[in-house]
N, C-alpha and C positions, 0 to 999 in steps of 0.2 A: 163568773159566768155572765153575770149584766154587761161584761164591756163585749164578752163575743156576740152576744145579741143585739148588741148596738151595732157594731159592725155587720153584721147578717143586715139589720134593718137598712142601713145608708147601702149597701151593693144593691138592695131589692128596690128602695127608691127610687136610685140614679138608671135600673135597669130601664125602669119605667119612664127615663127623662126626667126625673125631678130631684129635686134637692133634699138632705136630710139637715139641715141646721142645728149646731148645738148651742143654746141658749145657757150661757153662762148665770145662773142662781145669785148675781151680784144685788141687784136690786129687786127681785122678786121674789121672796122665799115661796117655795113649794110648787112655783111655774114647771109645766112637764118638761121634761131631757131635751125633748125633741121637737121642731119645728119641719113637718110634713110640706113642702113645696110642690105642687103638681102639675101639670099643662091643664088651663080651663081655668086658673086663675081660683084653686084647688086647693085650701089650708086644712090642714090635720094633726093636732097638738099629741105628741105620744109620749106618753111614762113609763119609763123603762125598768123592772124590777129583777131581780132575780126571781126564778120558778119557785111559784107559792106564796110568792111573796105580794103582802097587801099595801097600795100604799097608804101614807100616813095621816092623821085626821088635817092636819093643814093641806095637803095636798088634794085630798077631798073637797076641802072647800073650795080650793084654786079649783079646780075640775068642773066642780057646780056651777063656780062664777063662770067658767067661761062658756061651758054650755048653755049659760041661760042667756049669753051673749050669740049665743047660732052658732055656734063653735062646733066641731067634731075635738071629743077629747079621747083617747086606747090609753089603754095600760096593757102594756106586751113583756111576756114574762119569757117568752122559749121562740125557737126558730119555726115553731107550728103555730104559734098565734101571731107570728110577724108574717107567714104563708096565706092561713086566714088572713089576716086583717090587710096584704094585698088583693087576695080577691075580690075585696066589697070597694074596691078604687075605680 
């Protein structure tokens, strides 16, 4: 289910002109899936899980660190919180 929601998320991106980047896990453990690209110069780090699914205590902390950096961080679980989480763009 996480990979059709990833795909849902990069069509609703790109609808909006911007970029969905996948950020290969090579040298970051627990960095989010997704790297959000927008017009306005507009970054939004998204975690992709499958529905109910919570992420993991490493990725919480990646999450903290980067919001305390001014970061926007989502964890988007279904096609209605990747709907939401367009509307606040």
């Amino acid at each position: 289910m996480e990979k059709k929601v990833e795909k849902y998320l990069v069509v609703r991106v790109e609808s909006l002109g911007g970029l969905c980047v996948k950020f290969p896990p090579l040298f970051f453990a627990g960095f989010p899936d997704r790297i959000v690209l927008l017009p306005g110069a507009r970054i939004v780090f998204v975690e992709l899980k499958d529905e109910g699914k919570k992420p993991t205590p490493l990725q919480v902390r990646v999450h903290k660190r980067l919001k305390a950096l001014g970061f926007r961080v989502e964890v988007l679980d279904s096609k209605e919180s990747i709907d939401e989480f367009i509307l606040t763009l």
